[in-house]
C-alpha positions as CSV (number, residue, x, y, z in Angstrom):
1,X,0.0,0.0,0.0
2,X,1.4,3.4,-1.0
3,X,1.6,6.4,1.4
4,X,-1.3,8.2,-0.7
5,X,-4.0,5.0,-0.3
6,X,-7.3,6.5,0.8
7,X,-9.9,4.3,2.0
8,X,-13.4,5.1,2.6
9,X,-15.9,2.4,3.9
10,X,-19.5,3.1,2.9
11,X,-21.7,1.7,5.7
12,X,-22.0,1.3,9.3
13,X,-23.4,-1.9,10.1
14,X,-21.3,-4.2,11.2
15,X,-19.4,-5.4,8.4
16,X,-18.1,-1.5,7.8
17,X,-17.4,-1.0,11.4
18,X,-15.3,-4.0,11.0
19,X,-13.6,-3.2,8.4
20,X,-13.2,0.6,10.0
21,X,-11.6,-1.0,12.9
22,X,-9.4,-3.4,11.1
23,X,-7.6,0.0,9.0
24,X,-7.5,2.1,12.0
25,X,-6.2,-0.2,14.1
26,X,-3.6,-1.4,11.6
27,X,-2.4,2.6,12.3
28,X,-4.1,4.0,8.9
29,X,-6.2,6.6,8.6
30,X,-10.1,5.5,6.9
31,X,-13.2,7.7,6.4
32,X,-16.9,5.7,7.3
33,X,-19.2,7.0,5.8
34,X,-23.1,6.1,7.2
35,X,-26.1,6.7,4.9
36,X,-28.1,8.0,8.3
37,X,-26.8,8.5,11.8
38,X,-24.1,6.4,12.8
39,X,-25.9,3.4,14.3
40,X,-28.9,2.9,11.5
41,X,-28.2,0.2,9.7
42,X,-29.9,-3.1,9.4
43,X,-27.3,-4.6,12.4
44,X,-29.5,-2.3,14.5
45,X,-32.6,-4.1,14.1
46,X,-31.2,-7.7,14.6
47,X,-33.0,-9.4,17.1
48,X,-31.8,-13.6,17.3
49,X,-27.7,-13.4,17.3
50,X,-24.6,-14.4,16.4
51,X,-23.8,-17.6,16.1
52,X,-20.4,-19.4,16.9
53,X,-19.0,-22.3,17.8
54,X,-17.3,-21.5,20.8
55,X,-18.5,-23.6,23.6
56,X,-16.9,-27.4,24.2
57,X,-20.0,-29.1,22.9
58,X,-19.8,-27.7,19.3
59,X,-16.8,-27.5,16.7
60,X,-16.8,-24.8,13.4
61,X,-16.8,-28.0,11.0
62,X,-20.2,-28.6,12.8
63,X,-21.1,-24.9,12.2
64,X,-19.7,-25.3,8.7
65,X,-22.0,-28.1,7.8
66,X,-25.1,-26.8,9.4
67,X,-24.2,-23.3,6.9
68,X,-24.0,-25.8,4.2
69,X,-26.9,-27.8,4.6
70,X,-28.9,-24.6,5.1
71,X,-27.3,-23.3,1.6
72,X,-28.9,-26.2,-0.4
73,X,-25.0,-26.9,-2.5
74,X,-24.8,-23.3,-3.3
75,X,-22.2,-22.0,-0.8
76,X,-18.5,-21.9,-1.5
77,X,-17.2,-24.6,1.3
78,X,-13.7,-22.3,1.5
79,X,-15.5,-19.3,2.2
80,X,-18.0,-21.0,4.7
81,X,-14.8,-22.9,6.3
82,X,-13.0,-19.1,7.0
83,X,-16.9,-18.2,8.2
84,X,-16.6,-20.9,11.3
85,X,-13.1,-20.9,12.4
86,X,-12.5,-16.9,12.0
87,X,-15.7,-15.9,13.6
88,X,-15.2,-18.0,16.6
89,X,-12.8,-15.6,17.0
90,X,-13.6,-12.8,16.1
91,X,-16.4,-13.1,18.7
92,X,-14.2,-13.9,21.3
93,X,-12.5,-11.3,20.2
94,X,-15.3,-8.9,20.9
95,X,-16.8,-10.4,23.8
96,X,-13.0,-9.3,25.4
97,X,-13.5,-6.1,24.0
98,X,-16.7,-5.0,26.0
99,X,-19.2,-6.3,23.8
100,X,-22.4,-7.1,26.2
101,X,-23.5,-10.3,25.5
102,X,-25.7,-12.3,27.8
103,X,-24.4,-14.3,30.6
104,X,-25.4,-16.1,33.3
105,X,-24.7,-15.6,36.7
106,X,-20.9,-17.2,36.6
107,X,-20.1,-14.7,33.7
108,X,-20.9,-17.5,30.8
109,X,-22.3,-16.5,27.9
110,X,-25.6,-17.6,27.6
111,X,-26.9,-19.1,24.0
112,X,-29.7,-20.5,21.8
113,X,-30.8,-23.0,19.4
114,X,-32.4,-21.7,16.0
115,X,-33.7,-23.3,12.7
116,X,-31.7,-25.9,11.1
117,X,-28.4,-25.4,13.9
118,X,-27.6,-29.0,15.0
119,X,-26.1,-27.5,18.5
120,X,-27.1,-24.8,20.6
121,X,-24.5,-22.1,19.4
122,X,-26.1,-18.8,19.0
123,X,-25.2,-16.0,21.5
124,X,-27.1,-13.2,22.3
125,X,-27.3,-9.7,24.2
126,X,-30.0,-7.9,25.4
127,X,-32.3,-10.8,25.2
128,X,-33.4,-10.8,21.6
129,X,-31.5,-7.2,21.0
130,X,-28.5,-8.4,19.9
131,X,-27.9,-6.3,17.0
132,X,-28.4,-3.0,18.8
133,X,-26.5,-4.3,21.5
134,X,-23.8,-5.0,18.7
135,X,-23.8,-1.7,17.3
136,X,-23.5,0.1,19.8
137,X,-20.9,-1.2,21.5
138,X,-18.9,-1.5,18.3
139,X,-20.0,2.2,17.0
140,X,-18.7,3.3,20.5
141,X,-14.9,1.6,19.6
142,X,-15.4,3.1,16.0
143,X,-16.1,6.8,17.9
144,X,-12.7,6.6,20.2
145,X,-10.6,5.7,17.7
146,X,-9.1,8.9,15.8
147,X,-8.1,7.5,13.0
148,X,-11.8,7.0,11.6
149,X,-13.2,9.6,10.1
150,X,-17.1,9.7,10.1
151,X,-19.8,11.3,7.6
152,X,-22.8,11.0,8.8
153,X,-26.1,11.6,6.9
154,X,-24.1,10.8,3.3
155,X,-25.8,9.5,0.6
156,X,-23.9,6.9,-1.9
157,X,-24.8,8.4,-5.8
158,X,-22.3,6.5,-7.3
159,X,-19.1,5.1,-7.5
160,X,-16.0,6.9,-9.5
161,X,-14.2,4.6,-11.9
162,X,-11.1,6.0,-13.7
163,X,-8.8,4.4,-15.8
164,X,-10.4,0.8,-15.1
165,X,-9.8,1.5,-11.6
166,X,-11.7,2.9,-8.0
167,X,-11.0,6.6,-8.1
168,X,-13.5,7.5,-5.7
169,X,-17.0,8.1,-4.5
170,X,-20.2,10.7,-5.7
171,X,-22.4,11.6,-2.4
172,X,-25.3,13.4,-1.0
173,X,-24.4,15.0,2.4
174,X,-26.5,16.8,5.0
175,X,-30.8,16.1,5.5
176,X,-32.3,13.0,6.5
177,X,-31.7,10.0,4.9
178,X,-35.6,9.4,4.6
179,X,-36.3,13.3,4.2
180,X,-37.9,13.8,0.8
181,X,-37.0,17.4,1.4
182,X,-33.4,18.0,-0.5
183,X,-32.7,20.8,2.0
184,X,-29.3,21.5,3.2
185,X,-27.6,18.5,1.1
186,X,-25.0,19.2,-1.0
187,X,-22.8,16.7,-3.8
188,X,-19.6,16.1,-2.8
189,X,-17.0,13.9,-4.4
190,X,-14.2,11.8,-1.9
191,X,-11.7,10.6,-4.0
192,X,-10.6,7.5,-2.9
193,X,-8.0,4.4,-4.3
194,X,-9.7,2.1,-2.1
195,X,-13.6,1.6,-1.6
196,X,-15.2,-1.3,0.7
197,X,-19.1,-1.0,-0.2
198,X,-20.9,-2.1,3.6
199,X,-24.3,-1.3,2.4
200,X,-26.6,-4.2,3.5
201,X,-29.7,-5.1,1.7
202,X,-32.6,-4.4,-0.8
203,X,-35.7,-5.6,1.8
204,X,-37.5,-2.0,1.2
205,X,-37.9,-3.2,-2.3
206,X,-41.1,-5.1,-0.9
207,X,-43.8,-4.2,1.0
208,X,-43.5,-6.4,3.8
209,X,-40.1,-6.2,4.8
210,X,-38.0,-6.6,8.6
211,X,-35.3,-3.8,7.0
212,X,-35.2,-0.7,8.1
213,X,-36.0,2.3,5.9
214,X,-32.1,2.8,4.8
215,X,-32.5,-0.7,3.1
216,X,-32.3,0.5,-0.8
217,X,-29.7,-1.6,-2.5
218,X,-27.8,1.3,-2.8
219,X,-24.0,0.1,-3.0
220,X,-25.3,-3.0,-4.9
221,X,-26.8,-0.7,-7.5
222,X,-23.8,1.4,-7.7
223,X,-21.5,-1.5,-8.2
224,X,-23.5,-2.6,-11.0
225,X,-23.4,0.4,-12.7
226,X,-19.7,0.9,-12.6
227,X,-19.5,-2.8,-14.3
228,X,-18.8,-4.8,-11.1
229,X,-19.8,-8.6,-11.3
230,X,-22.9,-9.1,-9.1
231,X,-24.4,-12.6,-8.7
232,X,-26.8,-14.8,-7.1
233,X,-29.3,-12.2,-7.0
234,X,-32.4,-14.5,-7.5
235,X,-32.0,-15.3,-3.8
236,X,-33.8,-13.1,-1.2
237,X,-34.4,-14.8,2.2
238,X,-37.9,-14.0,3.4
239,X,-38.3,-14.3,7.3
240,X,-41.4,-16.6,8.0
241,X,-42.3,-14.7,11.2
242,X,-42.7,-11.3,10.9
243,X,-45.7,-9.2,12.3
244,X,-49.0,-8.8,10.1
245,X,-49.7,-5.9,11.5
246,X,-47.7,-2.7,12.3
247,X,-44.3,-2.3,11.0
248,X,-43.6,-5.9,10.4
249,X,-42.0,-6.3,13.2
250,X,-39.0,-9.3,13.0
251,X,-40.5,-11.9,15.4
252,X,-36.9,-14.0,15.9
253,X,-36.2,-17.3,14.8
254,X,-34.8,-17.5,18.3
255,X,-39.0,-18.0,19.6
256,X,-39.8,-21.1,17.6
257,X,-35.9,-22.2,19.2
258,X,-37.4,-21.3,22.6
259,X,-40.7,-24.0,21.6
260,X,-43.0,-21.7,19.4
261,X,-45.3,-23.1,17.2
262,X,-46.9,-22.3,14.2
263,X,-51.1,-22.8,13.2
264,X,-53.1,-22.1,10.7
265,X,-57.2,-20.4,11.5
266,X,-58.1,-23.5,12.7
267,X,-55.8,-24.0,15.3
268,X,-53.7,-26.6,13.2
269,X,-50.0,-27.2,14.0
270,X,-49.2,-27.8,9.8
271,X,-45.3,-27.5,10.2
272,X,-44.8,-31.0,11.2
273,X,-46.8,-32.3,8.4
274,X,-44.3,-30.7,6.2
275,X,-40.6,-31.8,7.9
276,X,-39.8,-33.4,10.4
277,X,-38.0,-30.6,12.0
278,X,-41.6,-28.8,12.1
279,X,-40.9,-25.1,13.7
280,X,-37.0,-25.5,13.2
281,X,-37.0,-26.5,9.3
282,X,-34.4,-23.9,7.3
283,X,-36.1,-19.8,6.9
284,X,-37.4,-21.1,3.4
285,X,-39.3,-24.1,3.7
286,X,-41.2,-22.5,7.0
287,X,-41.6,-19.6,4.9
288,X,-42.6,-21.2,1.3
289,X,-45.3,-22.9,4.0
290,X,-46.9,-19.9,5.8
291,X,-47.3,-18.2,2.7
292,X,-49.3,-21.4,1.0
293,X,-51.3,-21.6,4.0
294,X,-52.0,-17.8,4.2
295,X,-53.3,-18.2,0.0
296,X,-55.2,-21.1,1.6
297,X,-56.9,-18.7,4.1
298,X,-57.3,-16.2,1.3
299,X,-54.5,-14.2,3.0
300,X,-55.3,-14.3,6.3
301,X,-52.1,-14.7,8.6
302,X,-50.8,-17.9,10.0
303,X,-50.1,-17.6,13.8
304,X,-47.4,-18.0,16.4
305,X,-48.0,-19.7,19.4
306,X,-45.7,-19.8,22.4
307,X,-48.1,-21.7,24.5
308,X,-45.4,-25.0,24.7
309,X,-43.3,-23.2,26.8
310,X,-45.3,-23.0,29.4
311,X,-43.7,-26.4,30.5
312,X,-40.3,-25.3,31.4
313,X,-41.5,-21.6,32.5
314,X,-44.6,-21.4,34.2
315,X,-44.2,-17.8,34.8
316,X,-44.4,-17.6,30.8
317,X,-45.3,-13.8,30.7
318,X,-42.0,-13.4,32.9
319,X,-40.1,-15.0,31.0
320,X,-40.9,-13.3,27.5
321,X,-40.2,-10.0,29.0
322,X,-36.4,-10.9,29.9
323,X,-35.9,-13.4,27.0
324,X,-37.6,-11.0,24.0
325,X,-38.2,-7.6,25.8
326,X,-38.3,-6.0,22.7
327,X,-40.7,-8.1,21.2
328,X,-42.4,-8.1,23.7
329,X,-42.8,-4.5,24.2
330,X,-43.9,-4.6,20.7
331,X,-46.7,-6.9,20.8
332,X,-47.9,-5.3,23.3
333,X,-47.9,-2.0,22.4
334,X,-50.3,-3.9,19.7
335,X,-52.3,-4.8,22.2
336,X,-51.4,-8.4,22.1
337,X,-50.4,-10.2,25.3
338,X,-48.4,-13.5,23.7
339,X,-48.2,-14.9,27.1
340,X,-52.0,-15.7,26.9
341,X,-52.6,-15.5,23.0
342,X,-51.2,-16.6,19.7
343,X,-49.8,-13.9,17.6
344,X,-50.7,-13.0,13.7
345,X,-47.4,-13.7,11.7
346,X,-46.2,-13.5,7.7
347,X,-43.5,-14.0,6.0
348,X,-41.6,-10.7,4.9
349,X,-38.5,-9.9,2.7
350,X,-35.9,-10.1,5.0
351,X,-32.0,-11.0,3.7
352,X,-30.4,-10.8,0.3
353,X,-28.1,-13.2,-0.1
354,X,-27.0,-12.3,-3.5
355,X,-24.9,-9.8,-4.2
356,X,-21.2,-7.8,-5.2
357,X,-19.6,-11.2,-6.5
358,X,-16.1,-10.8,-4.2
359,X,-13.0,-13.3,-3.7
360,X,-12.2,-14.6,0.0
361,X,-10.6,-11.1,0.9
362,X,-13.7,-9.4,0.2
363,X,-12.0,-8.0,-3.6
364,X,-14.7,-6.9,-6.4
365,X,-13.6,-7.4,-9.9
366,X,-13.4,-3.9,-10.3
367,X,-9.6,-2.9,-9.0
368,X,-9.7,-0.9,-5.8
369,X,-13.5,-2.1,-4.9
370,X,-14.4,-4.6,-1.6
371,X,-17.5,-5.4,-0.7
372,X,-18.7,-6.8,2.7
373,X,-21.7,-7.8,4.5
374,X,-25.1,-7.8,3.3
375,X,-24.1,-6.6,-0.4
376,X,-21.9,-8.7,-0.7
377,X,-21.9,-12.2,-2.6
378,X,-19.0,-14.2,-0.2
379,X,-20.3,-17.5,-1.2
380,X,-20.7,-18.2,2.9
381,X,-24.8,-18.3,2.3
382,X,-25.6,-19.9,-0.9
383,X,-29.3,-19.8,-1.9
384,X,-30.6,-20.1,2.4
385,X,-28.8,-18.0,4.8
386,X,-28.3,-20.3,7.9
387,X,-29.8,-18.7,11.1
388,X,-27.5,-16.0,12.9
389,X,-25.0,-16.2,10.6
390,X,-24.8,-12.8,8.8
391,X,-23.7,-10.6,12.3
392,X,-21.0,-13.4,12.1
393,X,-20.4,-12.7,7.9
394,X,-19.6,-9.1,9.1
395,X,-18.0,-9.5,11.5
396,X,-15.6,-12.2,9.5
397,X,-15.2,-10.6,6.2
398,X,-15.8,-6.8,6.8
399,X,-12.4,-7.8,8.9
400,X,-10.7,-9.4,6.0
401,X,-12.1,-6.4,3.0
402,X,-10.4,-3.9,5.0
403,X,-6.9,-5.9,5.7
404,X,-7.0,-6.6,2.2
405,X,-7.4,-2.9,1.4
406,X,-4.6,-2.1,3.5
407,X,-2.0,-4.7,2.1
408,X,-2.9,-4.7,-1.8
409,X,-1.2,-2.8,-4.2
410,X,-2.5,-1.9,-7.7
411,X,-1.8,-4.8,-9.2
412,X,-2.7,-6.9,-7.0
413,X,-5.3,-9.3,-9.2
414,X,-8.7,-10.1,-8.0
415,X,-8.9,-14.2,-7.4
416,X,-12.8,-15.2,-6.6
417,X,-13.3,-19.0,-6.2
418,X,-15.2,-20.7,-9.2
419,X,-19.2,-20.8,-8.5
420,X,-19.2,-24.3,-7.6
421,X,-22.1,-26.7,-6.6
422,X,-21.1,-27.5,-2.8
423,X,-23.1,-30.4,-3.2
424,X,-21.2,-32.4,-6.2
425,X,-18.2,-30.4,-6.2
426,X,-18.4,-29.5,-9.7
427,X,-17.7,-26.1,-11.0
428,X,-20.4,-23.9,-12.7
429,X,-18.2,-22.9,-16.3
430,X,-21.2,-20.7,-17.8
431,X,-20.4,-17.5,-19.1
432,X,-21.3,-14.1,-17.2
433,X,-25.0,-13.3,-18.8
434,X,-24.3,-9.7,-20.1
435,X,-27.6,-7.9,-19.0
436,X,-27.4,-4.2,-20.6
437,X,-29.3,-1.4,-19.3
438,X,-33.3,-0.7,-21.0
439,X,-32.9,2.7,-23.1
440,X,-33.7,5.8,-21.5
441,X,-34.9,7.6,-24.5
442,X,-38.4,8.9,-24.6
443,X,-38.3,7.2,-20.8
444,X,-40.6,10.0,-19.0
445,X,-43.3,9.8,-21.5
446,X,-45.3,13.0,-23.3
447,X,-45.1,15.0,-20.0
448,X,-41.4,14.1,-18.9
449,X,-42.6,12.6,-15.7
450,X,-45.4,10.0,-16.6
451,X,-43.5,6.7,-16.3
452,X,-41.5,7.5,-13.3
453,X,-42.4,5.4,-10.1
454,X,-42.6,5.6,-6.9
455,X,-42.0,3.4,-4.1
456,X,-45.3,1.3,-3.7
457,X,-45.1,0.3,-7.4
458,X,-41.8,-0.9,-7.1
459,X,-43.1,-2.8,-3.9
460,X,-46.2,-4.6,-5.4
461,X,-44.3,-5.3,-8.6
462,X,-41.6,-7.2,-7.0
463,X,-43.9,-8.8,-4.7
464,X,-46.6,-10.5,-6.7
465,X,-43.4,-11.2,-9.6
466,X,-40.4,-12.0,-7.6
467,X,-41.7,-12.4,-4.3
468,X,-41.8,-15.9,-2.2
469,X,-43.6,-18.1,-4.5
470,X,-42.8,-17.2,-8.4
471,X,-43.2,-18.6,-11.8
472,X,-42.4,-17.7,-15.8
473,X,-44.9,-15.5,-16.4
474,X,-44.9,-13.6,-13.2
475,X,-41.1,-13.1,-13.6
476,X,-41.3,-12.4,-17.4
477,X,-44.2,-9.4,-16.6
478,X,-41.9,-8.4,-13.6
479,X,-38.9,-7.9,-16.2
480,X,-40.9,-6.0,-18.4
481,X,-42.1,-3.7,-16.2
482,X,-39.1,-3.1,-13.8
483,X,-37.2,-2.4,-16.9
484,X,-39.7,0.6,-17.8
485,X,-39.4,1.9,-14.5
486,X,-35.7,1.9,-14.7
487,X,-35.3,3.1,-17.7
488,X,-37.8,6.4,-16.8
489,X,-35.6,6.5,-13.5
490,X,-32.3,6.4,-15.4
491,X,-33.8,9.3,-17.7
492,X,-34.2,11.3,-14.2
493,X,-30.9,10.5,-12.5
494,X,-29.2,13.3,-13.4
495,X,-32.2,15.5,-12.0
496,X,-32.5,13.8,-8.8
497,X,-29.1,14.2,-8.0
498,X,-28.8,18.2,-8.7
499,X,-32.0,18.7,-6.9
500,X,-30.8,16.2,-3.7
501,X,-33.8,13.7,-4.4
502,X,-32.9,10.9,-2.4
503,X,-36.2,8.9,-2.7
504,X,-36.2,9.3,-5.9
505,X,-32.1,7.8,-6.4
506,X,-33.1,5.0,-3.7
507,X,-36.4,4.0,-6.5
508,X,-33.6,3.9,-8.9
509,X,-31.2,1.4,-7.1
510,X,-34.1,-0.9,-6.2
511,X,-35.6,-0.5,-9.6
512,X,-32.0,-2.1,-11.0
513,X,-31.2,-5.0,-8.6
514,X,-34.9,-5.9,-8.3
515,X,-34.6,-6.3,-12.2
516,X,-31.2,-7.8,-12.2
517,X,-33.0,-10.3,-9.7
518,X,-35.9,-11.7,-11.8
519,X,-33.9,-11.9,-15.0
520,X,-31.7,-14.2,-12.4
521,X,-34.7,-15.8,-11.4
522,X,-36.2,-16.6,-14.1
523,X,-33.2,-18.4,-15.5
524,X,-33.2,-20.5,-12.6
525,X,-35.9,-23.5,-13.6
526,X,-35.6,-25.0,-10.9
527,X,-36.8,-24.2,-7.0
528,X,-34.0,-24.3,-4.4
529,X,-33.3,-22.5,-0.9
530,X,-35.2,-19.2,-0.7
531,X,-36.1,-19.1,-4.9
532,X,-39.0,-21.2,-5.4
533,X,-41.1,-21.4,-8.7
534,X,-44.1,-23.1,-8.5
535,X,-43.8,-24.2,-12.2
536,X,-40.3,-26.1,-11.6
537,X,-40.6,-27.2,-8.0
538,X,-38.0,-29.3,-8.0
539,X,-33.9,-28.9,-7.7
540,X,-31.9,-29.6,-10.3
541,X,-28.4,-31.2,-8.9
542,X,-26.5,-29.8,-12.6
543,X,-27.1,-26.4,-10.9
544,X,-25.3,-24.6,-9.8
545,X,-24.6,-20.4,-8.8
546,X,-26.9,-18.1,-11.1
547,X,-23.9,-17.0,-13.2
548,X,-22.7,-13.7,-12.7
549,X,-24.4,-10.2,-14.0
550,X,-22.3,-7.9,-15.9
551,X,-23.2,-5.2,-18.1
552,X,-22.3,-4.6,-21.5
C-alpha cells in the first residue's frame, strides 16, 4: 500500500465498522461513511444473534456443515470454512473487547438453538436485542478511535471509476436519509484508491419487509453500474415470522428455538406435516409454508403460538419479558399479550443473499473495490442463509475487506473461487450473462414525468413477480415492467441528483437490482433455498450459482 492509499468504507453496520476498525487499528487513517446516523443500519434491528462455535459441545466443522446444509449446495465450502473458524474468533474477540453479551450468573455467555443449527451455538445480548447491543458497542470503539473519520447523513450516488480502476465516491451530504426534502444537502466527491461498499440489503424493495428504511440496494446498484460482477441475485431470504400488522416487526427465529409453534385459523399445527424438523425446518421451507397456508386462508395470517413453553417456564409472561423484551414491548404496544394468546405472523423480505460477486478477501472485480456484508456475494450463504450467521459474515469478512485494502497494491489481481455446486463439487463454467441497461430515451413519457415510479409500485411489482412463491410469467411481466421503470428512472438520474432527491435515487437502485433479480430468477428453472417457482418445483443437482451479471 502506498503512502497516498485513501480508503473510505461506505456503511456502518457491522461489516463496515469491522472493516473501519481493522484499517485504523492497523495505524491508517479511513473515512466511514453512514447513509443515516451512525448506528442505523440493518445490524440495529437484529433481534436472534450471532452464532459461533465457541462452547466445548460444538466445533466450526459442525457450524460449517449446518451453513451448508442450510445453503442447499450453493455456498462456497472455502468461504464457509474461514466463516466458522474466524468468527469464533472474532467473537471472542469482541466479547473481550466489552461487547455485552448475555451471561449467566458465573459470567458464561448464555446461548440458543435456531432453525436448522444441529447445536445450541447462538449467543445473544440484550435478550433478543442483539444487533443494537452490537452496534453500539462496536460504534462506541469506532467513535474513540481517531483514525476514523465519520460522515454521517451521506448518501452513496455512485461510484468513480477512472482508468479501469476505483477513483472514488459521488455523495449526498447533509438532511435525513428518509427526508424527501433536498434541503441542506450538498454533492460532494471523496476521491478515494480504495472503496469497501458495507451497504446491507434491498428488503424495502417489498412491501412487507424486517429492513429498516435505509435498506435501498444502494452500493449493490452502484456497483453494478460501474460494471462490477454481481451474482446470485435471484435469492432473497424472506423471514417466515414477521408481524401482520404494524411495522412488520421481526418476530426472531430464536421464539420457535425457545418451543413456538406455528397454526393455521383452525388451530392446526401444519409444520410437522411438512418436515420433520416442524418449527426448526431452514427460513425457506417454514416460509414457502406460511405463505401457502396464508393463499389457503385467502390471506389471512398464520399464527405463532408460544403456548409449549409454558412447561419449562410457568411464569411464561415473565419469562418473554427478559428473554424477548423488545418483542415483547412490541406486541404489546399492539395490544397483544403473547403470554396468553397466539400472535398474527407472515412471512416478509428479510436478507439478500446475492450480491457484489467478491474473492475470499472481500476484492470486487473492479480494481480498488471490496465489498462486505449484506451486499456482498461471499459464497458463505448460498441460496438459504443459515440462522445467525450474517452478524457473524460481518464481523468475519468486513475484517478481512479492509486488511486486504490495507495490504494490496495496484496490481494486486482479484482471485474469486469458481461458483461451484457444494453439493457435487463440480464447477459452474457458464459465461457471465451480459444484462445491458433498458434505453432511456423517450423514458418519462409526453409530460417528462409519466412513467417515473414511486415506491409502492416498485413494492407490489416485485412482490406479486419476484416475491416468495414465483413462476415464468410472473417473472417475465416483472422484467418487463421493472425495466420501464428503470429506464424512466435512469432518464431522471441526473435531475434527482442536482436537486438532492434521495427517494427518488433510492427508486432507482431498487428498480436495478430488483430487475437484475428476476432476470436471475427466471433463468433458474428450478426451486432451491429461498427461490422457489411453483412451475419447476423441484432442484436440479446440474445447478449450480446463477452465473454472474455484468453489463455490456
Amino acid at each position: 500500500m502506498s503512502e497516498d492509499t485513501n480508503i473510505i468504507v461506505i456503511g456502518a453496520g457491522v461489516a463496515g465498522l469491522s472493516a473501519a476498525l481493522a484499517v485504523a487499528r492497523a495505524g491508517h487513517d479511513v473515512t466511514l461513511v453512514a447513509k443515516d446516523e451512525l448506528v442505523e443500519s440493518n445490524t440495529y434491528h437484529a433481534q436472534g444473534g450471532i452464532a459461533a462455535a465457541i462452547f466445548a459441545d460444538d466445533d466450526p466443522k459442525l457450524h460449517a456443515a449446518d451453513t451448508i446444509a442450510a445453503g442447499h449446495g450453493l455456498c462456497d465450502p472455502k468461504a464457509v470454512d474461514i466463516l466458522t473458524r474466524e468468527g469464533a474468533d472474532r467473537v471472542r474477540e469482541f466479547a473481550a473487547a466489552g461487547v455485552h453479551f448475555d451471561r449467566d450468573a458465573e459470567g458464561h455467555m448464555l446461548r440458543g438453538l435456531e432453525a436448522a443449527h444441529s447445536r445450541a451455538r447462538v449467543v445473544h445480548a440484550g435478550g433478543d436485542a442483539t444487533g443494537r447491543v452490537l452496534e453500539l458497542d462496536v460504534s462506541a470503539m469506532v467513535r474513540a478511535n481517531p483514525l476514523i473519520h465519520i460522515i454521517e447523513h451521506a448518501f452513496l450516488t455512485d461510484l468513480v471509476v477512472k482508468d479501469g480502476r476505483i477513483a472514488g465516491v459521488d455523495l449526498l451530504v447533509g438532511g435525513e436519509a428518509n427526508d424527501d426534502a433536498a434541503h441542506g444537502r450538498e454533492r460532494r466527491f471523496v476521491e478515494a484508491s480504495r472503496v469497501i461498499l458495507a451497504t446491507g440489503g434491498a428488503g424495502r424493495m417489498y412491501p412487507y419487509t424486517t429492513n429498516p428504511a435505509v435498506a435501498t440496494a444502494d452500493g449493490l446498484a452502484a456497483a453494478w453500474r460501474a460494471g462490477a460482477q454481481v451474482a446470485d441475485l435471484e435469492f432473497y431470504q424472506f423471514h417466515p415470522t414477521a408481524m401482520a400488522i404494524g411495522e412488520h416487526f421481526l418476530v426472531s427465529e430464536a421464539v420457535r428455538g425457545e418451543g413456538a409453534i406455528l397454526l393455521d385459523e383452525h388451530g392446526h399445527r401444519y409444520m410437522q406435516d411438512v418436515d420433520p424438523r416442524a418449527e426448526l425446518a431452514p427460513r425457506d421451507v417454514v416460509a414457502r409454508e406460511n405463505f401457502r397456508v396464508m393463499q389457503r386462508q385467502h390471506g389471512r395470517p398464520v399464527m405463532l403460538d408460544v403456548s409449549p413453553m409454558h412447561a419449562e417456564h410457568p411464569d411464561l409472561a415473565a419469562f418473554l419479558a427478559h428473554r424477548f423484551p423488545t418483542i415483547d414491548a412490541y406486541t404489546r404496544s399492539l395490544g397483544f399479550d403473547w403470554s396468553r394468546e397466539p400472535i398474527p405472523v407472515a412471512p416478509a423480505a428479510h436478507y439478500y443473499m446475492g450480491g457484489v460477486r467478491t474473492d475470499l478477501n472481500g476484492r470486487a472485480s473492479i480494481p480498488g473495490l471490496y465489498a462486505a456484508g449484506e451486499c456482498a456475494r461471499t459464497g458463505v450463504m448460498g441460496s438459504n442463509r443459515l440462522a445467525s450467521n450474517s452478524l457473524l459474515e460481518g464481523l468475519v469478512y468486513g475484517r478481512r475487506a479492509g486488511l486486504a485494502a490495507l495490504a494490496d497494491t495496484d496490481d494486486t489481481v482479484w482471485s474469486p473461487e469458481p461458483l461451484l455446486n457444494s453439493a457435487t463439487g463440480e464447477a459452474y463454467a457458464a459465461d457471465p450473462v451480459r444484462l445491458a441497461d433498458p434505453e432511456t430515451a423517450g423514458a418519462g413519457g409526453a409530460d417528462g414525468d409519466a412513467d417515473v415510479w414511486d415506491r409502492t409500485r416498485i413494492q407490489n411489482t416485485m412482490w406479486h413477480g419476484v416475491g416468495v412463491l414465483r413462476d415464468a410469467e410472473g417473472l417475465a411481466h416483472a422484467i418487463d415492467d421493472l425495466g420501464r421503470g428503470l429506464a424512466a428512472a435512469n432518464a431522471h438520474a441526473a435531475e434527482a441528483a442536482a436537486s438532492g432527491d434521495i427517494a427518488a435515487l433510492e427508486n432507482r437502485d431498487m428498480l436495478t437490482v430488483g430487475r437484475i433479480g428476476a432476470t436471475a430468477a427466471l433463468a433458474r428453472t428450478e426451486s432451491r433455498g429461498a427461490h422457489a417457482r411453483t412451475d419447476f418445483p423441484e432442484p436440479h443437482d446440474e445447478w449450480a450459482h446463477s452465473v454472474a451479471y455484468v453489463k455490456e
